[in-house]
C-alpha positions as CSV (number, residue, x, y, z in Angstrom):
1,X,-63.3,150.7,230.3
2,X,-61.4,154.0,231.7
3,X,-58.7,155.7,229.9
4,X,-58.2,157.5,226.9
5,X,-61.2,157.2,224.1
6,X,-59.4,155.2,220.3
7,X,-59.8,157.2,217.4
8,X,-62.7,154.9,216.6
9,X,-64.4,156.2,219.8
10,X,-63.9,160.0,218.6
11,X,-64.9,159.9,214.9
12,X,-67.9,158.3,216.7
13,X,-68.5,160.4,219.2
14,X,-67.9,163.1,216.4
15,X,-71.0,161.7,213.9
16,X,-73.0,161.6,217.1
17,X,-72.5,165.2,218.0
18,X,-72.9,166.1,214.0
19,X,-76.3,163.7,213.8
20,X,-77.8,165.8,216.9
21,X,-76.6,168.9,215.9
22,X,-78.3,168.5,211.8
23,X,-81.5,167.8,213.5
24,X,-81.7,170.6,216.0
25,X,-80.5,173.0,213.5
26,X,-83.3,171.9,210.8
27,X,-86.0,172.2,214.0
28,X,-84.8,175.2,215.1
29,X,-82.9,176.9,213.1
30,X,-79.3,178.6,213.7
31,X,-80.5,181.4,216.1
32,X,-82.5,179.6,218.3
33,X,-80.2,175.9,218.6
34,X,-77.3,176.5,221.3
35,X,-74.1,174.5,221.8
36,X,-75.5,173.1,225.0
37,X,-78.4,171.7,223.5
38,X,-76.5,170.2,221.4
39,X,-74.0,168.7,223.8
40,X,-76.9,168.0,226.4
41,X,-78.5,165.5,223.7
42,X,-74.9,164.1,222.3
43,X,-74.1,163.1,226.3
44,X,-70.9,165.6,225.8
45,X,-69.6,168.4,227.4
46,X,-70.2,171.9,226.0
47,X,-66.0,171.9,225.6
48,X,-66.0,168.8,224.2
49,X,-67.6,170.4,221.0
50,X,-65.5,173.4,221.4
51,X,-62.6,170.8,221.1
52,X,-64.0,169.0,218.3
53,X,-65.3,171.9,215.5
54,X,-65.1,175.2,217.6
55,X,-67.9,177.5,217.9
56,X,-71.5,177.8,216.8
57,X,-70.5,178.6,213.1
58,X,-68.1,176.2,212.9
59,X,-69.9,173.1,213.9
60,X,-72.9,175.1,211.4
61,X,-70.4,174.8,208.8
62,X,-69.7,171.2,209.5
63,X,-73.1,169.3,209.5
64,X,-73.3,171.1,205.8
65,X,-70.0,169.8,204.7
66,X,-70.5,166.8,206.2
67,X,-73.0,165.6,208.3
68,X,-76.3,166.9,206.6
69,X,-78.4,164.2,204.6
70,X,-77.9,166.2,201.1
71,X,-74.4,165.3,201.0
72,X,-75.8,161.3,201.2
73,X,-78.0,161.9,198.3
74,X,-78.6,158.8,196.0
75,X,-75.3,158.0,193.5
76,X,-76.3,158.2,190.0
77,X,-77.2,154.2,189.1
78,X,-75.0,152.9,186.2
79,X,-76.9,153.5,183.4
80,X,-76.2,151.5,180.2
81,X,-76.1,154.1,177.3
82,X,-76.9,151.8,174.3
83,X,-80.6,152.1,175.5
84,X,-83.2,154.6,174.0
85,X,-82.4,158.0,174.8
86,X,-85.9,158.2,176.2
87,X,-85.4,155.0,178.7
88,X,-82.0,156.3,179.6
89,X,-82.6,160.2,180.2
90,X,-86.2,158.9,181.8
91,X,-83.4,156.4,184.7
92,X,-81.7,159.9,185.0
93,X,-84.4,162.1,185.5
94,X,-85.8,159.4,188.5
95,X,-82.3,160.3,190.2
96,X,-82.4,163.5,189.4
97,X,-85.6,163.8,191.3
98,X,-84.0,162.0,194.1
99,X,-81.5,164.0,194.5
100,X,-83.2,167.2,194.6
101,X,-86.7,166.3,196.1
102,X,-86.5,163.7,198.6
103,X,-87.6,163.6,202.2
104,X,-84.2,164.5,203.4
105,X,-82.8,166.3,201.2
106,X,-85.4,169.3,201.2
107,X,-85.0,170.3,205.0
108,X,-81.6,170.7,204.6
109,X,-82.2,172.9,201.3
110,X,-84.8,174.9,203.3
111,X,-82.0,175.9,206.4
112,X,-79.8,176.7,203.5
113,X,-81.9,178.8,202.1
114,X,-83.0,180.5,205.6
115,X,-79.6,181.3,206.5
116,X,-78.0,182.1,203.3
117,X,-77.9,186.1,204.5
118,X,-75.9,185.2,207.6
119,X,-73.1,183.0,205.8
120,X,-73.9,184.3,201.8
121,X,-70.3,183.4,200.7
122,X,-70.1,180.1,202.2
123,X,-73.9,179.3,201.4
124,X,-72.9,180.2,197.7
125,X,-70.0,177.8,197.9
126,X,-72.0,175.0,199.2
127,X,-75.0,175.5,196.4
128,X,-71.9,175.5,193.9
129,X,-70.6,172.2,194.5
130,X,-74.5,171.2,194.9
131,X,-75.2,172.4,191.5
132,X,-71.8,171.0,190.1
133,X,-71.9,167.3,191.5
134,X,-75.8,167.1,190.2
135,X,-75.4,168.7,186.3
136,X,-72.0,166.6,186.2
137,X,-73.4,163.5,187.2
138,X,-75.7,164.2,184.3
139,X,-74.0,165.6,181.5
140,X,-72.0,162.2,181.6
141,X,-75.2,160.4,180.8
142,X,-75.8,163.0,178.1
143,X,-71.9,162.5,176.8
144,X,-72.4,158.9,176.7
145,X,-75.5,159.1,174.8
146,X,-74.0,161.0,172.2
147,X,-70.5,159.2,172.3
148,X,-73.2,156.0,171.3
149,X,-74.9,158.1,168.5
150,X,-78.1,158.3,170.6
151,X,-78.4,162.0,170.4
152,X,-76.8,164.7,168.8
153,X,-73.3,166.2,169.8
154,X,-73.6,169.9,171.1
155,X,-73.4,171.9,174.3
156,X,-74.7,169.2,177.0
157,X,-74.2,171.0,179.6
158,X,-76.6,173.4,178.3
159,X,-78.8,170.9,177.0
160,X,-78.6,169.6,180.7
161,X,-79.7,172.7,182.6
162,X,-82.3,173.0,180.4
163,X,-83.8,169.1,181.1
164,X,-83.3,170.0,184.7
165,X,-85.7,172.7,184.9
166,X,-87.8,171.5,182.4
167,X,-88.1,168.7,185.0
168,X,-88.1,170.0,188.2
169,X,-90.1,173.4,187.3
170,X,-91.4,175.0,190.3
171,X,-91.7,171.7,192.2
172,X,-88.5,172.9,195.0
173,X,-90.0,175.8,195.8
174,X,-93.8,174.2,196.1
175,X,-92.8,171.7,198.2
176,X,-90.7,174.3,200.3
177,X,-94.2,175.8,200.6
178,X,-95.8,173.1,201.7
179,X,-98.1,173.8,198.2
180,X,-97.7,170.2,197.1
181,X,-96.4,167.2,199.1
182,X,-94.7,165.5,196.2
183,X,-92.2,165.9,192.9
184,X,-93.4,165.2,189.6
185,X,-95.4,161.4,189.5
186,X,-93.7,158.8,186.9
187,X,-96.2,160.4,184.1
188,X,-95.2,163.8,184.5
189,X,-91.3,162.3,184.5
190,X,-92.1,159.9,181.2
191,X,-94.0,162.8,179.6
192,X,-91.4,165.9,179.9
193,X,-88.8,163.4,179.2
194,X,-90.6,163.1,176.1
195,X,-91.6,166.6,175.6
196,X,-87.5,167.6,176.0
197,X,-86.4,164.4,173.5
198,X,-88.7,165.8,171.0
199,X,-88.1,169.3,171.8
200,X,-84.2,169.8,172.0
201,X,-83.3,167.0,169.6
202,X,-85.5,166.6,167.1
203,X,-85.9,163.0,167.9
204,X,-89.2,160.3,168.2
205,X,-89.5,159.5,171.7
206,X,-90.1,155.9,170.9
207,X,-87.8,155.3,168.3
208,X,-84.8,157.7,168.8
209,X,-84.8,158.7,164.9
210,X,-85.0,162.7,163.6
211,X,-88.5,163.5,164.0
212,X,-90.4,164.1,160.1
213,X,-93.0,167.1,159.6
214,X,-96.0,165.2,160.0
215,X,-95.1,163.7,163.4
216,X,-94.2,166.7,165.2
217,X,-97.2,166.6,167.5
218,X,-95.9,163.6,168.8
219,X,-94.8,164.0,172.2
220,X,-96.3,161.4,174.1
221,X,-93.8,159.0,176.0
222,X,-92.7,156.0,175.0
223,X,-95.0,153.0,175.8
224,X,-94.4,149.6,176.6
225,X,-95.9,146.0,175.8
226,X,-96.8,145.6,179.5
227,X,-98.3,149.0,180.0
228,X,-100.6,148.2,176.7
Protein backbone atom coordinates (compact mmCIF):
# COMPACT_ATOMS: atom_id res chain seq x y z
CA UNK A 1 0.00 0.00 0.00
CA UNK A 2 1.07 3.96 0.02
CA UNK A 3 3.40 5.41 2.30
CA UNK A 4 6.80 5.15 3.14
CA UNK A 5 8.86 1.89 1.65
CA UNK A 6 10.27 -0.58 5.29
CA UNK A 7 13.83 -1.11 5.22
CA UNK A 8 13.01 -4.52 3.87
CA UNK A 9 11.50 -2.76 0.81
CA UNK A 10 14.89 -0.64 0.27
CA UNK A 11 17.63 -3.27 0.69
CA UNK A 12 15.29 -4.85 -1.95
CA UNK A 13 14.91 -2.35 -4.04
CA UNK A 14 18.66 -1.83 -3.50
CA UNK A 15 19.74 -5.70 -4.84
CA UNK A 16 17.34 -5.04 -7.63
CA UNK A 17 19.01 -1.85 -8.80
CA UNK A 18 22.64 -3.72 -8.06
CA UNK A 19 21.36 -7.08 -10.08
CA UNK A 20 20.42 -4.77 -13.23
CA UNK A 21 23.16 -2.67 -12.91
CA UNK A 22 26.07 -6.02 -12.86
CA UNK A 23 24.40 -7.25 -15.98
CA UNK A 24 24.37 -4.02 -18.01
CA UNK A 25 27.79 -3.30 -16.99
CA UNK A 26 29.16 -6.86 -18.02
CA UNK A 27 27.02 -6.30 -21.61
CA UNK A 28 28.18 -3.07 -22.06
CA UNK A 29 30.72 -2.08 -20.30
CA UNK A 30 31.31 1.16 -18.03
CA UNK A 31 31.35 3.76 -20.97
CA UNK A 32 28.53 2.75 -22.80
CA UNK A 33 25.86 1.71 -19.58
CA UNK A 34 24.14 5.06 -18.22
CA UNK A 35 22.37 5.62 -14.89
CA UNK A 36 19.06 5.76 -16.74
CA UNK A 37 19.33 2.49 -18.24
CA UNK A 38 19.88 1.24 -15.27
CA UNK A 39 17.01 2.95 -13.44
CA UNK A 40 14.73 2.46 -16.58
CA UNK A 41 15.16 -1.53 -16.14
CA UNK A 42 15.14 -1.38 -11.99
CA UNK A 43 11.47 0.59 -12.35
CA UNK A 44 13.40 3.58 -10.34
CA UNK A 45 13.95 6.97 -10.80
CA UNK A 46 17.36 8.22 -12.06
CA UNK A 47 17.47 10.07 -8.29
CA UNK A 48 16.50 7.22 -6.70
CA UNK A 49 20.05 5.71 -7.53
CA UNK A 50 21.63 8.93 -6.90
CA UNK A 51 20.04 8.54 -3.45
CA UNK A 52 21.06 5.10 -3.03
CA UNK A 53 25.09 4.80 -4.21
CA UNK A 54 25.69 8.25 -5.93
CA UNK A 55 27.07 8.47 -9.27
CA UNK A 56 28.17 6.28 -12.06
CA UNK A 57 31.45 5.31 -10.21
CA UNK A 58 29.94 4.83 -7.21
CA UNK A 59 27.22 2.31 -8.02
CA UNK A 60 30.52 0.75 -10.45
CA UNK A 61 32.19 0.40 -7.28
CA UNK A 62 29.25 -1.19 -5.59
CA UNK A 63 28.14 -4.16 -7.90
CA UNK A 64 32.18 -5.18 -7.39
CA UNK A 65 31.99 -4.93 -3.64
CA UNK A 66 28.91 -6.38 -3.58
CA UNK A 67 26.67 -7.26 -6.00
CA UNK A 68 28.86 -9.04 -8.66
CA UNK A 69 28.69 -12.96 -8.82
CA UNK A 70 32.59 -13.28 -7.90
CA UNK A 71 31.98 -12.20 -4.59
CA UNK A 72 29.25 -15.43 -4.37
CA UNK A 73 31.85 -17.79 -5.46
CA UNK A 74 31.59 -21.42 -4.06
CA UNK A 75 32.85 -21.66 0.00
CA UNK A 76 35.58 -23.98 0.29
CA UNK A 77 33.73 -27.58 1.30
CA UNK A 78 35.00 -28.96 4.63
CA UNK A 79 37.54 -31.02 3.73
CA UNK A 80 38.62 -33.84 6.27
CA UNK A 81 42.53 -33.65 6.35
CA UNK A 82 43.27 -37.29 7.58
CA UNK A 83 42.66 -38.29 3.87
CA UNK A 84 45.53 -38.76 1.21
CA UNK A 85 47.13 -35.69 0.43
CA UNK A 86 46.29 -36.54 -3.19
CA UNK A 87 42.31 -36.98 -2.42
CA UNK A 88 42.37 -33.84 -0.29
CA UNK A 89 44.48 -31.28 -2.41
CA UNK A 90 42.61 -33.08 -5.60
CA UNK A 91 38.64 -31.66 -3.35
CA UNK A 92 40.66 -28.36 -3.25
CA UNK A 93 41.86 -27.98 -6.60
CA UNK A 94 37.82 -28.80 -7.90
CA UNK A 95 37.04 -25.50 -5.79
CA UNK A 96 39.76 -23.91 -6.65
CA UNK A 97 38.64 -24.30 -10.26
CA UNK A 98 35.24 -23.04 -9.18
CA UNK A 99 36.21 -20.21 -7.89
CA UNK A 100 38.30 -18.89 -10.57
CA UNK A 101 36.70 -20.48 -13.78
CA UNK A 102 33.09 -20.72 -13.55
CA UNK A 103 30.36 -19.36 -15.73
CA UNK A 104 29.88 -16.35 -13.53
CA UNK A 105 32.69 -15.72 -12.24
CA UNK A 106 34.82 -15.00 -15.50
CA UNK A 107 32.57 -12.01 -16.94
CA UNK A 108 32.98 -10.28 -13.95
CA UNK A 109 36.94 -10.92 -14.13
CA UNK A 110 36.89 -9.86 -17.79
CA UNK A 111 35.12 -6.05 -16.87
CA UNK A 112 37.73 -5.99 -14.21
CA UNK A 113 40.26 -6.42 -16.25
CA UNK A 114 38.74 -3.97 -19.11
CA UNK A 115 38.52 -1.19 -16.74
CA UNK A 116 41.43 -1.65 -14.53
CA UNK A 117 43.10 1.75 -16.38
CA UNK A 118 40.06 3.82 -15.38
CA UNK A 119 39.92 2.80 -11.51
CA UNK A 120 43.86 1.01 -11.24
CA UNK A 121 43.94 1.65 -7.48
CA UNK A 122 40.64 0.46 -6.61
CA UNK A 123 40.81 -2.49 -9.34
CA UNK A 124 44.19 -3.46 -7.51
CA UNK A 125 42.34 -3.47 -4.17
CA UNK A 126 39.64 -5.62 -5.37
CA UNK A 127 42.18 -8.33 -7.18
CA UNK A 128 43.89 -8.14 -3.55
CA UNK A 129 41.25 -9.34 -1.53
CA UNK A 130 40.42 -11.80 -4.62
CA UNK A 131 43.77 -13.19 -4.45
CA UNK A 132 43.89 -13.20 -0.54
CA UNK A 133 40.35 -14.92 0.27
CA UNK A 134 41.27 -17.76 -2.59
CA UNK A 135 45.25 -18.63 -1.43
CA UNK A 136 43.89 -18.33 2.28
CA UNK A 137 41.12 -20.53 1.86
CA UNK A 138 43.82 -22.88 0.59
CA UNK A 139 46.85 -22.60 2.58
CA UNK A 140 44.46 -23.83 5.48
CA UNK A 141 43.97 -27.11 3.65
CA UNK A 142 47.68 -27.19 3.16
CA UNK A 143 48.22 -26.28 7.16
CA UNK A 144 46.02 -28.95 8.01
CA UNK A 145 47.69 -31.47 5.98
CA UNK A 146 50.83 -30.83 7.52
CA UNK A 147 49.46 -30.28 11.13
CA UNK A 148 48.18 -34.25 10.29
CA UNK A 149 51.72 -35.36 9.05
CA UNK A 150 50.40 -35.64 5.50
CA UNK A 151 52.94 -33.43 4.00
CA UNK A 152 55.85 -31.73 4.93
CA UNK A 153 55.97 -28.41 7.10
CA UNK A 154 57.48 -25.46 5.03
CA UNK A 155 56.38 -22.18 3.35
CA UNK A 156 52.62 -23.13 2.24
CA UNK A 157 51.79 -20.24 1.05
CA UNK A 158 54.43 -20.57 -1.41
CA UNK A 159 53.84 -24.02 -1.94
CA UNK A 160 50.21 -22.77 -2.62
CA UNK A 161 50.85 -20.25 -5.33
CA UNK A 162 52.76 -22.59 -6.85
CA UNK A 163 49.77 -25.54 -7.04
CA UNK A 164 47.63 -22.64 -8.17
CA UNK A 165 49.33 -21.97 -11.35
CA UNK A 166 50.46 -25.26 -11.81
CA UNK A 167 46.65 -25.76 -11.98
CA UNK A 168 45.12 -23.11 -13.54
CA UNK A 169 48.07 -22.39 -16.19
CA UNK A 170 46.97 -20.33 -18.96
CA UNK A 171 43.32 -21.60 -18.72
CA UNK A 172 41.88 -17.63 -17.40
CA UNK A 173 43.25 -16.00 -20.03
CA UNK A 174 42.09 -18.85 -22.75
CA UNK A 175 38.83 -18.80 -21.71
CA UNK A 176 38.89 -14.88 -21.55
CA UNK A 177 39.80 -15.48 -25.28
CA UNK A 178 37.22 -17.51 -26.08
CA UNK A 179 40.42 -20.05 -27.08
CA UNK A 180 38.88 -22.87 -25.04
CA UNK A 181 35.34 -23.15 -23.57
CA UNK A 182 36.32 -24.92 -20.45
CA UNK A 183 39.00 -25.23 -17.28
CA UNK A 184 41.07 -28.20 -16.92
CA UNK A 185 38.74 -31.73 -17.22
CA UNK A 186 38.90 -34.07 -13.92
CA UNK A 187 42.15 -35.81 -15.61
CA UNK A 188 44.02 -32.81 -16.14
CA UNK A 189 42.93 -31.86 -12.21
CA UNK A 190 43.86 -35.69 -10.94
CA UNK A 191 47.02 -35.70 -13.04
CA UNK A 192 48.79 -32.09 -12.03
CA UNK A 193 47.58 -32.85 -8.62
CA UNK A 194 49.75 -35.63 -8.97
CA UNK A 195 52.50 -34.15 -10.86
CA UNK A 196 52.75 -31.22 -7.89
CA UNK A 197 52.47 -34.13 -4.94
CA UNK A 198 55.31 -35.76 -6.54
CA UNK A 199 57.00 -32.74 -7.49
CA UNK A 200 57.06 -30.28 -4.41
CA UNK A 201 57.01 -33.01 -1.81
CA UNK A 202 58.72 -35.80 -2.72
CA UNK A 203 55.72 -37.89 -1.96
CA UNK A 204 53.81 -41.20 -4.02
CA UNK A 205 50.70 -39.91 -5.19
CA UNK A 206 48.98 -43.06 -4.05
CA UNK A 207 50.42 -43.78 -0.99
CA UNK A 208 51.58 -40.40 0.54
CA UNK A 209 55.16 -41.92 1.57
CA UNK A 210 58.72 -40.12 0.42
CA UNK A 211 59.12 -41.07 -3.00
CA UNK A 212 62.43 -43.84 -3.56
CA UNK A 213 64.87 -43.40 -6.64
CA UNK A 214 63.40 -45.94 -8.75
CA UNK A 215 59.81 -44.61 -8.58
CA UNK A 216 60.44 -41.22 -9.53
CA UNK A 217 58.77 -41.49 -12.88
CA UNK A 218 55.79 -42.12 -11.15
CA UNK A 219 53.45 -39.38 -11.49
CA UNK A 220 50.36 -40.83 -12.58
CA UNK A 221 47.25 -40.07 -10.25
CA UNK A 222 45.94 -42.08 -7.86
CA UNK A 223 43.50 -44.77 -8.94
CA UNK A 224 40.61 -46.21 -7.51
CA UNK A 225 38.94 -49.79 -7.25
CA UNK A 226 35.86 -48.48 -9.16
CA UNK A 227 37.83 -46.72 -11.88
CA UNK A 228 39.82 -50.21 -12.42
Amino acid sequence: GPGRPTSQDLEQRKARIIDIATALFLDKGFAETSLVDVAKQSGVATRTIYQHFGNKEDIFRAVLESGSSIKRAPELPTIDASGSPFDVLSTTARYICAYTLSPDSLPVLRLMVAESQRFPDFMRQTFEVLHDRLHGSVIAVFDRLAAEGKIPEGNHARSVKYFIDLLLGNAPMQLNMNWITSGPSEEEIRDKTALFIAGRFGLDPDTGVPVTADKKTRLQPARRESES
